[in-house]
C-alpha positions in Angstrom: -52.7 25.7 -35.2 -54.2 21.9 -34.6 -53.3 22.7 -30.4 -55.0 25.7 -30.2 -58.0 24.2 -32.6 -58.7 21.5 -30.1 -58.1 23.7 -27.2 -61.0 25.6 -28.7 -63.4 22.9 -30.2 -62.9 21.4 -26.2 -63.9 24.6 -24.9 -60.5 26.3 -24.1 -59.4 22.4 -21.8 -56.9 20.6 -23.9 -56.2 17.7 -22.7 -54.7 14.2 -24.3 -58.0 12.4 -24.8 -59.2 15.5 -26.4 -55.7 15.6 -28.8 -56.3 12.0 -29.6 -60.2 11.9 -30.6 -59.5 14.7 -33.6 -56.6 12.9 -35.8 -54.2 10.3 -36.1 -52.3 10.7 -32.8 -48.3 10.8 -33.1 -48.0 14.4 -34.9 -50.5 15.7 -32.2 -48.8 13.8 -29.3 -45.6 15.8 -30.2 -47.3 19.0 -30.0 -48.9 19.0 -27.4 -45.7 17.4 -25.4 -44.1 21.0 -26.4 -46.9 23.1 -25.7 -46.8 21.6 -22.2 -43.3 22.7 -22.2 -43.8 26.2 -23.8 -46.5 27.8 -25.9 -43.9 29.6 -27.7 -44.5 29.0 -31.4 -40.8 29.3 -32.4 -40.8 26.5 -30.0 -43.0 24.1 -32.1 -41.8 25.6 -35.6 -38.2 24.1 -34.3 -39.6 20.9 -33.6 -41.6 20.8 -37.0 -38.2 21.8 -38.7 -36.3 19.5 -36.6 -38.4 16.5 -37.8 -38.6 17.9 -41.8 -34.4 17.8 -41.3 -34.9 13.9 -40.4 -36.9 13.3 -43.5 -34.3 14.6 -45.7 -31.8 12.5 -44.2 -34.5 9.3 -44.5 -35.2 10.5 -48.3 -30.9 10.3 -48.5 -30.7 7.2 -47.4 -33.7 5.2 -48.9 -32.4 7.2 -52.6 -28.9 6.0 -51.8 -30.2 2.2 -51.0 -32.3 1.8 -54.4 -30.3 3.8 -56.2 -26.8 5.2 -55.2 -25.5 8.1 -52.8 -25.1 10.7 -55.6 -28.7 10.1 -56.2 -29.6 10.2 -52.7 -27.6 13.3 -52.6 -29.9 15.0 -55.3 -32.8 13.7 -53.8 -32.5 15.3 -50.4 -31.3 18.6 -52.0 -34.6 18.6 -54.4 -36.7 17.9 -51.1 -35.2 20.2 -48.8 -35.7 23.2 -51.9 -39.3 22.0 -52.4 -42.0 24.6 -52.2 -44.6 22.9 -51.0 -42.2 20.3 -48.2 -40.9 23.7 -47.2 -44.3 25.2 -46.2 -45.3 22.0 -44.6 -42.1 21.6 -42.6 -43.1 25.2 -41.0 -46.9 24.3 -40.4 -48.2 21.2 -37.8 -49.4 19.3 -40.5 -48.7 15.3 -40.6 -47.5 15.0 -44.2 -43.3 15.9 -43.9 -43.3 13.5 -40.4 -45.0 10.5 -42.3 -43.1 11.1 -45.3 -39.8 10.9 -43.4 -41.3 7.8 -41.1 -42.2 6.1 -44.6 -39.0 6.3 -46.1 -37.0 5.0 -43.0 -39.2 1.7 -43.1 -38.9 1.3 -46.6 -35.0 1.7 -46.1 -34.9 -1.0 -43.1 -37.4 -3.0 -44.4 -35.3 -3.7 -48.1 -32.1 -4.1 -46.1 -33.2 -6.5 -43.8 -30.1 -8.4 -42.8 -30.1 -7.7 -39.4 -32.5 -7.5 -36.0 -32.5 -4.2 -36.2 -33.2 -3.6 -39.6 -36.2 -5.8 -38.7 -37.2 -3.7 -35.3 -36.5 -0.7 -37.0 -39.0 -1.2 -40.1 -41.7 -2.4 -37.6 -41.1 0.8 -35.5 -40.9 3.0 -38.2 -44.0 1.4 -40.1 -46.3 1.3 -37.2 -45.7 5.1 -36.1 -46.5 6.0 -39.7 -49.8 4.0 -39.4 -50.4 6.7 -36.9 -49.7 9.6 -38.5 -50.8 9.4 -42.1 -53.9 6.6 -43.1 -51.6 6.1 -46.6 -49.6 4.0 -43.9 -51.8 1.9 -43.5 -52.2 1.4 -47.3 -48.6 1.1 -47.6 -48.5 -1.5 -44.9 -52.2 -3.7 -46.6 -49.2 -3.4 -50.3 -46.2 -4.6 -48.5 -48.2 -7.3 -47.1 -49.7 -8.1 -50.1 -46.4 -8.4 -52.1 -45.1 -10.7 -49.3 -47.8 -13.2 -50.1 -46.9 -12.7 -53.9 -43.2 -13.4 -53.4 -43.7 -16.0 -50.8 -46.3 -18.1 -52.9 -44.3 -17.9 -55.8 -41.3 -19.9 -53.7 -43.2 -21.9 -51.5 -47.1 -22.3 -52.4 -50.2 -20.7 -50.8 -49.4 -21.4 -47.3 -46.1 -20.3 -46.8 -47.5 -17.0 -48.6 -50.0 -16.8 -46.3 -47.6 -17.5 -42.8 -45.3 -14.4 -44.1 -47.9 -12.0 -45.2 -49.7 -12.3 -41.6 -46.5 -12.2 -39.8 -45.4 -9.4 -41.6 -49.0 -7.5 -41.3 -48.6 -8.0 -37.4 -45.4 -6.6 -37.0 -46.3 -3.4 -39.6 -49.7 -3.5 -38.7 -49.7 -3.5 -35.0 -50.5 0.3 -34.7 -53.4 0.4 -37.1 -54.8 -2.4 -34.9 -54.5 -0.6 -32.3 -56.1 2.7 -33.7 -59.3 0.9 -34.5 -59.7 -0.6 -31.3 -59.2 2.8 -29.4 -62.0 4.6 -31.9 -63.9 1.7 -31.6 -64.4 1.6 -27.5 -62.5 4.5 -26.4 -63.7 7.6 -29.3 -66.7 5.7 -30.3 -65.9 7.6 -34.0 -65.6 6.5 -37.2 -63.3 7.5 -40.2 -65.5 8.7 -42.8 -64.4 9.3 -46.8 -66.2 11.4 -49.0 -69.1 10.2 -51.5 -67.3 9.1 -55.1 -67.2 11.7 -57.9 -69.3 11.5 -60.3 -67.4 10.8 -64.0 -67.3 14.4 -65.5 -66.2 15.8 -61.4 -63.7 13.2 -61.6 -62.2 14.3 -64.7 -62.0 17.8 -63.6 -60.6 16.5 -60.0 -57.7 14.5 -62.0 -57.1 17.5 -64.6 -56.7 20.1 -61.3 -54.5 17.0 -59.3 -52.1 17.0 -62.5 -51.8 20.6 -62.5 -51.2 20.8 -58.4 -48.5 18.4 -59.2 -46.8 20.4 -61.8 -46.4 23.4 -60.2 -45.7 21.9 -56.4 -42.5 20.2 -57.8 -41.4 23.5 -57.9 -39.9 23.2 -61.5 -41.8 22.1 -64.6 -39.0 20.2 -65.9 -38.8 17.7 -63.0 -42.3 15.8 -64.3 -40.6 14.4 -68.0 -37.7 14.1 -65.7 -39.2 12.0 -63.7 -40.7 9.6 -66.4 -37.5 9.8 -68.1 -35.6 8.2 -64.3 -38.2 5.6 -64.2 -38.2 4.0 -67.9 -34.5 3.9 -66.6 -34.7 2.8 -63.0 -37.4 0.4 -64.2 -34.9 -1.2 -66.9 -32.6 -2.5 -63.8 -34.2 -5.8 -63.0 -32.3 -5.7 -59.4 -34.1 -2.5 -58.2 -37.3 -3.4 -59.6 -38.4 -5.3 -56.1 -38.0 -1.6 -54.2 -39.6 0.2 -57.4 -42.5 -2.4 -57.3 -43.2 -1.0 -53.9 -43.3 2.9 -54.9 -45.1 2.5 -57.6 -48.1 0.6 -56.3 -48.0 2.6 -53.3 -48.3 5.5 -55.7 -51.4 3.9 -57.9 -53.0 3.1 -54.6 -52.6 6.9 -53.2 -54.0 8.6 -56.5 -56.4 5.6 -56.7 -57.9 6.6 -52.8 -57.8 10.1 -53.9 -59.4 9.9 -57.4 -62.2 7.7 -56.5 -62.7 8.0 -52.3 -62.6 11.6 -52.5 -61.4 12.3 -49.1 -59.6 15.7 -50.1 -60.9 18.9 -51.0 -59.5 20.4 -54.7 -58.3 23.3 -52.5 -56.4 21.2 -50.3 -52.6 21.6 -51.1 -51.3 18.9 -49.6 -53.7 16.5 -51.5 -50.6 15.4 -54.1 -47.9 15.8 -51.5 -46.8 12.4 -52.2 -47.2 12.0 -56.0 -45.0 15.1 -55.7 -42.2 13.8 -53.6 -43.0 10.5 -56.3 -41.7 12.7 -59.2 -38.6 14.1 -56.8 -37.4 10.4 -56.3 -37.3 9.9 -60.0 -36.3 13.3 -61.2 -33.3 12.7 -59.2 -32.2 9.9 -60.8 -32.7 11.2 -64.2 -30.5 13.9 -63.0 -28.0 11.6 -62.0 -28.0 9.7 -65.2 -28.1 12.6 -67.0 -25.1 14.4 -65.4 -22.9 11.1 -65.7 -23.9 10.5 -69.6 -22.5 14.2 -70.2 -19.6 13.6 -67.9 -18.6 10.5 -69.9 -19.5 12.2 -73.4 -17.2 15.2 -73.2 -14.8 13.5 -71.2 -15.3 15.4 -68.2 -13.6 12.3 -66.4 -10.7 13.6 -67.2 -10.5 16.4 -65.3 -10.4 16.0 -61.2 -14.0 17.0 -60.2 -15.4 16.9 -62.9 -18.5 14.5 -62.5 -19.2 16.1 -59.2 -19.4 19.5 -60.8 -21.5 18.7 -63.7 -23.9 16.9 -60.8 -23.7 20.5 -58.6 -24.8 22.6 -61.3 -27.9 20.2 -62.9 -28.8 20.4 -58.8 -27.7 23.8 -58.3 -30.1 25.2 -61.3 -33.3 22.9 -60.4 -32.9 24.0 -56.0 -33.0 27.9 -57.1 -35.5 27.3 -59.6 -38.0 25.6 -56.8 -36.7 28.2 -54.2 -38.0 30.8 -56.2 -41.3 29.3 -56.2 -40.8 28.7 -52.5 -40.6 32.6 -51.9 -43.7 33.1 -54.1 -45.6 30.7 -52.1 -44.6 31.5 -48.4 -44.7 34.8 -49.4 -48.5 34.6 -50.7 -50.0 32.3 -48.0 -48.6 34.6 -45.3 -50.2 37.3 -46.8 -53.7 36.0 -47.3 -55.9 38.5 -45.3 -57.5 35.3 -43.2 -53.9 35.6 -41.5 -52.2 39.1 -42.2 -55.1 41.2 -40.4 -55.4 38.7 -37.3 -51.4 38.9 -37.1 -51.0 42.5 -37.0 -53.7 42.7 -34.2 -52.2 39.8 -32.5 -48.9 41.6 -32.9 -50.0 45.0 -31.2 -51.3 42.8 -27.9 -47.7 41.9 -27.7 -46.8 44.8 -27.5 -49.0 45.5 -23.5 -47.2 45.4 -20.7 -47.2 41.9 -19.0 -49.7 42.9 -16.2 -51.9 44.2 -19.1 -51.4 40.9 -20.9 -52.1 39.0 -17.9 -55.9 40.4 -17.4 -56.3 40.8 -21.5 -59.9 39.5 -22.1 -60.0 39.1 -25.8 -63.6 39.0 -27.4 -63.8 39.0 -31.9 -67.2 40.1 -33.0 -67.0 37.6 -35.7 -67.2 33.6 -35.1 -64.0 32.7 -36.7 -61.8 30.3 -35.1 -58.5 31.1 -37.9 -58.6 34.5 -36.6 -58.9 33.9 -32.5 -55.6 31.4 -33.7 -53.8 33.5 -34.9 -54.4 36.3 -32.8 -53.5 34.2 -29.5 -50.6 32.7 -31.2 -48.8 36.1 -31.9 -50.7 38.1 -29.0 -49.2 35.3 -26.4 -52.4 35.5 -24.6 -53.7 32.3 -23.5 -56.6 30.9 -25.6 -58.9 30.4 -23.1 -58.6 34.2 -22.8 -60.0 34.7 -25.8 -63.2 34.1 -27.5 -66.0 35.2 -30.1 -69.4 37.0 -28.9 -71.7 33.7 -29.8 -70.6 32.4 -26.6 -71.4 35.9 -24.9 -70.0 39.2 -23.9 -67.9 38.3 -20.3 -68.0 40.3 -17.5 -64.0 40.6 -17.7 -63.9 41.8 -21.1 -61.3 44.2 -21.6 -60.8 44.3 -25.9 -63.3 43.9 -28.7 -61.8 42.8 -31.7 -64.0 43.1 -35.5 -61.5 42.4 -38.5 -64.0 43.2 -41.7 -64.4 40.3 -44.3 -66.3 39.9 -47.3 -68.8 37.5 -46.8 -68.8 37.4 -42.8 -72.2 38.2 -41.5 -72.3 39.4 -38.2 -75.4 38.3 -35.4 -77.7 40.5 -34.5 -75.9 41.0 -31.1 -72.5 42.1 -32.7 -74.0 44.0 -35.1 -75.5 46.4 -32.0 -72.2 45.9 -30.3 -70.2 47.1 -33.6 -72.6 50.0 -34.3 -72.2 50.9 -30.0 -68.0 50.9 -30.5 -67.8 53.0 -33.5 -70.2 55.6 -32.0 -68.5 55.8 -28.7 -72.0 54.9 -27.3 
């Protein structure tokens, strides 16, 4: 949806400059690289569920670092069944690619015994700062805890030496960002006005609740608290823990008080979601080897990694449910069912017909002229709404009836001309 967007807010010419001037660039970089290949949706859905499949892996491996592989194990199994990671992995939204870009920086970045562990965090790290502006926030608290740890050891300077050197290397692509909006876009990144205090306590009462049901199981949130009392009791993980948790204070903190995110928006507590995933697994983990060891379970062959299968069996169908129920309703919102089945009967002209389809809505609503070009495969520049005027060329007129759209005066004649047969 974000290609064909710009295509249209650039007047039907997509081009690279145009990709880059709307969002952070990497997610948008990748699509259009396939749409310049093929505008086949299945096409970019692949991609998008390529790169979800690489987060799960990256959640794996940063679980099994802090905590160990059975936990990483459950982690990757609760992400992969989530409701809400699933209908982002599906939809060109940056969320699932920063998420995954996150978590391999964070695993390179506490390992760090090697070059590459060092190249790899800085990659990782800087692409994130362009997908996602919670990279960069997660770059400014690892930087900041690199002075705290570094002062503590060696004084103010040597703090000082490693926090720059390690904002350079993380930081590099944020740099880089504001210099290109600065003298290239000549646009500026703009946050919402603060909420006042009784807005604010509705916002965080509505944030709780979109975290509750986005986990995709209700008993994953005291799971969660239960994993970190215990996660936070092991002094030798408390250095990676330190790092979650204040990226997490600092993400509700931006959204509580900055206000850049509409209540509607879902994926506003993406990552105080996948938050409560990383700890739930562990509480699962814990959980499964206390009963293990409590009714001897040990004793028989298997029998820890069964107890482990069904607590993670029970919780993935539980969120798959909710899945279903979600998928299921967003793909039948009206916005999107009545511009797909119109969509769906262009594809079904002949590809000479298809060819010299001239698409014109009657109704100024870019969702639908998406949607309908996306599933149509007509072109988008071969398709348009009757604000911009009626072409020459035009072979369909398309009016889907919505409460609340009100029509111009010219498509209102137009309308009332069609249904007559005038």
């Amino acid at each position: 949806l974000h290609f064909y967007d710009t295509a249209r807010i650039n007047g039907g010419v997509l081009t690279a400059r145009a990709i880059l001037t709307q969002k952070l660039p990497l997610l948008q970089l990748i699509i259009y690289a396939v749409a310049k290949i093929t505008p086949s949706i299945i096409a970019l859905r692949i991609t998008l569920a390529a790169l979800a499949m690489l987060t799960s892996l990256a959640a794996y491996a940063l679980a099994a670092r802090i905590f160990d592989h059975a936990t990483g194990l459950i982690f990757a199994i609760l992400l992969a069944t989530n409701p809400i990671f699933i209908a982002l992995s599906i939809m060109p939204d940056q969320e699932v690619l920063f998420i995954g870009l996150a978590f391999a920086g964070l695993v390179c970045h506490l390992r760090n015994t090697t070059r590459s562990d060092r190249v790899g965090a800085a990659v990782a790290f800087n692409l994130a700062c362009l997908t996602r502006y919670e990279g960069w926030l997660l770059v400014g608290i690892l930087t900041a805890l690199a002075f705290i740890d570094e002062r503590a050891h060696g004084g103010v300077r040597r703090g000082v030496r490693a926090a720059a050197s390690l904002a350079s290397r993380y930081g590099a692509g944020a740099v880089g960002w504001l210099i290109f909006l600065a003298f290239a876009a000549r646009t500026q990144i703009l946050l919402n006005r603060p909420t006042p205090p009784l807005a604010l306590t509705k916002r965080i009462a509505h944030y709780c609740y979109q975290v509750g049901w986005q986990t995709g199981n209700p008993l994953l949130v005291p799971l969660a608290v239960v994993g970190l009392a215990l996660s936070w009791s092991n002094r030798q993980g408390r250095a990676a823990h330190r790092i979650v948790l204040s990226f997490l204070v600092a993400v509700l903190a931006l959204a509580f008080f900055a206000n850049p995110y509409s209540t509607a928006n879902l994926r506003q507590t993406f990552i105080p979601v996948i938050c409560v995933l990383f700890y739930a697994a562990f509480a699962l983990t814990a959980v499964a080897k206390r009963a293990v060891t409590h009714w001897h379970l040990d004793r028989w062959a298997g029998g820890k990694a069964s107890a482990l299968a069904v607590a993670v069996g029970l919780s993935a169908v539980v969120s798959l449910l909710v899945t279903v129920r979600l998928v299921g309703g967003l793909a039948n919102v009206f916005d999107v069912r009545a511009p797909y089945g119109v969509g769906c009967w262009f594809g079904t002209l002949s590809i000479d017909r298809k060819a010299r389809a001239r698409i014109v809505t009657l109704a100024d609503n870019n969702l639908q002229m998406v949607v309908i070009a996306v599933h149509a495969g007509v072109p988008f520049e071969r398709i348009g709404s009757l604000s911009a005027g009626l072409p020459s060329d035009a072979t369909h007129v398309v009016y889907i009836p919505q409460e609340g759209t009100t029509l111009s005066p010219q498509a209102e004649i137009l309308r009332e001309h069609l249904e007559d047969g005038s």
